[in-house]
FILUMMI-786481 format. One record per atom (N, C-alpha, C): x, y, z. Coordinates in pm, whole numbers, plus 50000, padded with zeros to 5 digits. Atoms other than C-alpha are relative to their C-alpha. Layout:
BEGIN
XYZ
...
//
This chain:
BEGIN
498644995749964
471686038902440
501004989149959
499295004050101
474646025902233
501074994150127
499105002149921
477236000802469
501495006849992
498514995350029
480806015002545
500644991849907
499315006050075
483206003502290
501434998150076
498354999049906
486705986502483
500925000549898
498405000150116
489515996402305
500984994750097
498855012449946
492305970502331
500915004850050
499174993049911
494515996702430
499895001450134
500454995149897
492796002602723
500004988350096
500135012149922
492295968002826
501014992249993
498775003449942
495665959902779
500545006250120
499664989349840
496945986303061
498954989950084
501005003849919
494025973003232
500684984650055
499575010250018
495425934703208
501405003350067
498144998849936
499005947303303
499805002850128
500045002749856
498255960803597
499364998850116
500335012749953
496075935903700
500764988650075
498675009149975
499105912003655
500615002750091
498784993249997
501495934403764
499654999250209
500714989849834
499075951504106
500935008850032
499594988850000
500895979004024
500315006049896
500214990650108
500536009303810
501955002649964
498265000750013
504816012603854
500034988849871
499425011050038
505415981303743
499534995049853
500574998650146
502995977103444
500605014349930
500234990050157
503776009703274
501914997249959
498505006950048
507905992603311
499354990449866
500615012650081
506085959403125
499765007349890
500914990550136
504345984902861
500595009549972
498944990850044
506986007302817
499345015049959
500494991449981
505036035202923
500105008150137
499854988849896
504866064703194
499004996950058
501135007849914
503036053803492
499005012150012
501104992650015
500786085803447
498944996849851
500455006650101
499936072103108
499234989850040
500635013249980
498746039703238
499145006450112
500964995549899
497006059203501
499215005049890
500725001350039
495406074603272
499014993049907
500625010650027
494476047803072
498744993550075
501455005249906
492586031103342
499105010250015
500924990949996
490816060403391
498815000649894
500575000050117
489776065003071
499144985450009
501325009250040
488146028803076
499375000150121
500664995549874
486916034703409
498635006949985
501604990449981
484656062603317
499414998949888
500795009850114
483706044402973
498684990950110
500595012349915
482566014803216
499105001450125
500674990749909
481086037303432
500334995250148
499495007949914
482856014603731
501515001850034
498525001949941
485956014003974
500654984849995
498935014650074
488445983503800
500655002050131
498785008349853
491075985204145
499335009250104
500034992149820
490975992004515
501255006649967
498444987849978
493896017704572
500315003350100
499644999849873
495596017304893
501515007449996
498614993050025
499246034304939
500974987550014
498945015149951
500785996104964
499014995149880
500715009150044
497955975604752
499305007849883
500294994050104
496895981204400
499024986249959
500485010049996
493725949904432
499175003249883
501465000250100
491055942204163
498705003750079
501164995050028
487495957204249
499154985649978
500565005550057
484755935704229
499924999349825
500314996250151
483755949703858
501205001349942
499005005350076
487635941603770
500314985149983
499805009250022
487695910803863
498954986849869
501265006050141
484435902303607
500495003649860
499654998050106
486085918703363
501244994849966
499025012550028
489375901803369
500234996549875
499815009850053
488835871303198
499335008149853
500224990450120
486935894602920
500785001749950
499344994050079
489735914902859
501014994449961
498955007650056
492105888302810
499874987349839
500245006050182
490075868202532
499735009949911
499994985850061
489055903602382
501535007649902
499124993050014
492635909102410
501164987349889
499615011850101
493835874202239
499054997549844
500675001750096
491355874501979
500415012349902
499344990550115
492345911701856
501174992549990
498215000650113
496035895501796
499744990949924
500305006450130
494665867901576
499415002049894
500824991850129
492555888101390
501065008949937
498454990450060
495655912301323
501094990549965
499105014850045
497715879501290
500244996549857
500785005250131
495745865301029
500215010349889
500564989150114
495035898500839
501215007949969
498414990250020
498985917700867
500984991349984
498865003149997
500795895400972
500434986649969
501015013450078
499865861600781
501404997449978
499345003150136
503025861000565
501845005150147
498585003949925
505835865200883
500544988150008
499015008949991
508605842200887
500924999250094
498685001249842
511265830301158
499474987650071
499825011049895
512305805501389
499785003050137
499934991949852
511495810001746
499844985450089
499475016449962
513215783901966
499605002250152
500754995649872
511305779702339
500284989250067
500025010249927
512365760402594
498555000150144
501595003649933
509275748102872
500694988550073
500525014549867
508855724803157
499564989649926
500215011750038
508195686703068
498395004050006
501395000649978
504845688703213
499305011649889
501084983750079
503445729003023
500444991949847
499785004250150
505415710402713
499084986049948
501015008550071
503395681602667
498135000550051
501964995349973
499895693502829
499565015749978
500774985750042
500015730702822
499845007049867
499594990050090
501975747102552
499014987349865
500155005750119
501305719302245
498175006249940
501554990850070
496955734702196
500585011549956
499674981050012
498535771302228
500854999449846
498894993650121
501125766401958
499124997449902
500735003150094
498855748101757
498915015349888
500884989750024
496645776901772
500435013549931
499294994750095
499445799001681
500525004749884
498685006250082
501505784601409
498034999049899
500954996950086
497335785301265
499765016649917
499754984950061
497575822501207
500865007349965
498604997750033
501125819201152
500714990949937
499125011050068
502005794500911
501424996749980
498594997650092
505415809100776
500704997750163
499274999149888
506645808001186
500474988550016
499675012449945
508475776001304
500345001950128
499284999649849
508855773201658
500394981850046
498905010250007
511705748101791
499655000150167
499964997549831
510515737302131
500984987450085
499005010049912
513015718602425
498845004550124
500155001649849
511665704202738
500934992250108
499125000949873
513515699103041
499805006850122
499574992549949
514575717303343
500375012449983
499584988550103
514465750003298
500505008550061
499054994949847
516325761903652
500915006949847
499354987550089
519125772703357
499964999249845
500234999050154
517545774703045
499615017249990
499214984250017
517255815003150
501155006149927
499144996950005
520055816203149
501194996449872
499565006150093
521025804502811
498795010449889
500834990850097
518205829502610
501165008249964
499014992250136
519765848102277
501024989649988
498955009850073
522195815202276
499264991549958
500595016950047
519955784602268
498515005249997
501615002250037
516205797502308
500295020950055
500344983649996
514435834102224
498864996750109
501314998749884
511575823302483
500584987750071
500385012149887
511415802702850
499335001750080
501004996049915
508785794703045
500414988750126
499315009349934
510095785103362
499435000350150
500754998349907
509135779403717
500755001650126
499304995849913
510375798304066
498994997850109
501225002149865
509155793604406
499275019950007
501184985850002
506085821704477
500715010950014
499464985149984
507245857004427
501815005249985
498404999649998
510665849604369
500375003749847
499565002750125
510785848103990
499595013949878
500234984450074
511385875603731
499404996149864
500885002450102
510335876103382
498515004650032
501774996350012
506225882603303
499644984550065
500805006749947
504115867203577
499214993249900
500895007350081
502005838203409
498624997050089
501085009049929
500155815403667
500724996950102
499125008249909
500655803503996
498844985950009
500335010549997
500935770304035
499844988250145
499715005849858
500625748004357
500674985849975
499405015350002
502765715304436
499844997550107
500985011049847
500895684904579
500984989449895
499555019150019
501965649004620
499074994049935
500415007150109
500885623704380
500344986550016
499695010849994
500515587904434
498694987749896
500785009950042
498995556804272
498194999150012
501724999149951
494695558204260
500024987050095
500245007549859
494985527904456
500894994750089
499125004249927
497805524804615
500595007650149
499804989249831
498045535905060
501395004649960
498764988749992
501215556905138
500214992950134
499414997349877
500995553605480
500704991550108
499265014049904
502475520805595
501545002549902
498585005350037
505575523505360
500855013250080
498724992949947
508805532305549
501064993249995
500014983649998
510665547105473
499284999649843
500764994550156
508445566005154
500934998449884
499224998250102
509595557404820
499815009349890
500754989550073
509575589504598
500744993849879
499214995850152
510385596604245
500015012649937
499424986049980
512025625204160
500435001449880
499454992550122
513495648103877
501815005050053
498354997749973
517515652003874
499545014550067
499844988349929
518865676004052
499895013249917
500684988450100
518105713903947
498905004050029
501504995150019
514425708603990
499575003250103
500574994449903
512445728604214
499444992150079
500725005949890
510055705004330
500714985650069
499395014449920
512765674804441
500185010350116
499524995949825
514295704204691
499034999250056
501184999749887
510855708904785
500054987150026
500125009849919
510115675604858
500474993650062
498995010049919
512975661704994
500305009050129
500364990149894
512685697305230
499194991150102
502054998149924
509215689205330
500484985850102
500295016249948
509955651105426
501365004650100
498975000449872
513125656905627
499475011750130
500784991849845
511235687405829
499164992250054
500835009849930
508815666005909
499994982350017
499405016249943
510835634306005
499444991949957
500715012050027
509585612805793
501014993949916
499405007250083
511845587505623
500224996849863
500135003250160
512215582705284
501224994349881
498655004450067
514525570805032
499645000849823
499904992050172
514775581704614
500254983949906
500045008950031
513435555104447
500224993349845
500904998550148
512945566604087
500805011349940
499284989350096
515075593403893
499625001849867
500124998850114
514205605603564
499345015249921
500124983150053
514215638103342
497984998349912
501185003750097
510855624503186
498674997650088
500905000249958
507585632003335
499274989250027
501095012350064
505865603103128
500074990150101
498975012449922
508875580003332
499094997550143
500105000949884
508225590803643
498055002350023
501475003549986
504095588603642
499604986649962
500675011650021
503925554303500
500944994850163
499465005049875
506465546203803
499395003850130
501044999149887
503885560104065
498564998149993
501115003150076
501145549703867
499664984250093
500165013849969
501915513703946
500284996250151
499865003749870
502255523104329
501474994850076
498495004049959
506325518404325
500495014350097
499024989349932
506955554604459
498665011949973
500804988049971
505035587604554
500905012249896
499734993450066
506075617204349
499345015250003
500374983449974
505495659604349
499675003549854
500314996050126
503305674604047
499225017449977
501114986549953
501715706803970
498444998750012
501265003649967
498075707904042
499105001149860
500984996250119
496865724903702
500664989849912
500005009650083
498555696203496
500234984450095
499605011749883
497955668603780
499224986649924
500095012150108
497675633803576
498734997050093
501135006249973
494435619203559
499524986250101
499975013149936
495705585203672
500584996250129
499694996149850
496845597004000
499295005550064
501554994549890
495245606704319
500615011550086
499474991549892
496145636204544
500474997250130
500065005149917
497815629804811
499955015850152
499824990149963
497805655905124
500354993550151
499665000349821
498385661505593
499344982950006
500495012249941
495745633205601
500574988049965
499515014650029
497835605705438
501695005350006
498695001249909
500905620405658
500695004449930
498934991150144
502435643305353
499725017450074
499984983749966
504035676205453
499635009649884
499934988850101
502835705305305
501005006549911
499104995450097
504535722104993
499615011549981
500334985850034
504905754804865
499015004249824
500314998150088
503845771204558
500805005349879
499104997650089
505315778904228
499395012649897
499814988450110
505565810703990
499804992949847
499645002750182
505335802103636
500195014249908
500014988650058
506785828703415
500565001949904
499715003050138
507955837603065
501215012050017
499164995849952
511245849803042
500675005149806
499684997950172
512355866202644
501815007450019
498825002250039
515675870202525
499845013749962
500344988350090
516605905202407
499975001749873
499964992350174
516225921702099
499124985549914
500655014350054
513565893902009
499475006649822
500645001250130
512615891501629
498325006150014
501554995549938
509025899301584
499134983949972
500385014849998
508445864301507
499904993550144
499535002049854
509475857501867
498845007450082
500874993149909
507625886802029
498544998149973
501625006050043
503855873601844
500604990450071
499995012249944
504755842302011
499675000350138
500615000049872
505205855802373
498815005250009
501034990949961
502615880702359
498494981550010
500425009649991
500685847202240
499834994450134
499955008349855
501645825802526
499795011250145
500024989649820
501385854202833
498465000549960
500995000449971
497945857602709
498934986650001
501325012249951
496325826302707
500414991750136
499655006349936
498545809802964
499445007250147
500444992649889
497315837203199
498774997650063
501355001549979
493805831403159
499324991050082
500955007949949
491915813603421
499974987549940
500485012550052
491915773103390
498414997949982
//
């Protein structure tokens, strides 16, 4: 007996609303009729001979036998666009200008583009890192893509990853005798100073801003050497730092959205790029 064959169609829908955990909301994303995407799943459903979601009248969850398939249908689903890349679309041209977070710009994004800009020679992409609170808000003037970060559930654009923010201090350097705490922080704008400068005044703890700087690199060699504590994400949390958490007297923090945000009327140079980045950035570290 001959295995089902997944057609990428199918396991895209499937992937959306996954993302999405809702059949609404994916067939908006896919610019399709949410009976369409219903039937879609269906259709790979009774290929797979298996129920992909729970279905509740509130909750649209993964299934055991969705959540195995997943991570499948997302390299399945990245590998057909480089193979169609390579083989159609080899010989596209364009600029596609992306602004990114300090941190996704020098640890996440730089493999992905690489990987890109391999099956897309003729593409140039023009990337800015910074703050990207209003680099939204600047797409179709200054950048056709941003990947930017909102506290949990707050943030529009295509869901990516969530991310968590922990404290970050020196591998050998205590925390818990200095008072008041000396942090180091990202200008104003950035999500995780409100958080942390939140967190420390709810929980009465003293502190004082020791360290300013738009530059990741800056502000990790400056808590590196045990001058100041500092807030990072967890999936790009520097090697040469140690976690810090309740037990070394650090208030809890929230969590962060990461999400990709496109400009309208994108080129198609542009739109291979996100589709690019939403699918690998999605994928399971």
């Amino acid at each position: 007996m001959s295995s089902p064959v997944l057609d990428p169609e199918l396991l895209k829908a499937f992937v959306a609303v996954a993302d999405q955990r809702s059949f609404t909301r994916a067939a908006v994303m896919l610019n399709r009729t949410q009976s369409a995407v219903s039937m879609q799943i269906k259709r790979l459903e009774d290929r797979l001979g298996v129920a992909l979601f729970s279905r509740t009248t509130v909750n649209v969850d993964l299934s055991a036998a969705g959540e195995g398939l997943l991570g499948y249908a997302r390299r399945i689903l990245m590998l057909n666009n480089e193979a169609v890349g390579r083989l159609r679309d080899h010989k596209v041209e364009g600029v596609v200008r992306l602004g990114v977070m300090d941190d996704y710009g020098s640890i996440v994004v730089p493999p992905l583009l690489a990987r890109f800009v391999s099956g897309y020679p003729l593409i140039h992409v023009e990337m800015e890192t910074g703050l990207t609170a209003t680099m939204a808000n600047r797409l179709g003037e200054s950048f056709d893509l941003v990947i930017a970060m909102h506290p949990q559930g707050r943030g529009d654009g295509e869901f990516l990853r969530r991310e968590q923010a922990v404290w970050a201090a020196g591998a050998s350097h205590p925390v818990e005798a200095m008072d008041p705490l000396p942090v180091a922080l990202y200008p104003h704008g950035c999500l995780f100073r409100k958080w942390a400068t939140e967190a420390l005044d709810n929980a009465g703890r003293p502190w004082r801003l020791a360290f300013v700087s738009h530059s990741l690199a800056a502000v990790e060699a400056i808590v590196a050497q045990g001058l100041a504590v500092t807030v990072v994400k967890s999936g790009t949390f520097p090697s040469k730092l140690r976690v810090l958490s309740e037990r070394d007297g650090m208030p809890e923090l929230p969590a962060a959205d990461i999400c990709l945000h496109r400009a309208t009327n994108l080129s198609h140079a542009a739109s291979l790029l996100a589709d690019h980045l939403v699918l690998a950035i999605s994928q399971p570290a």
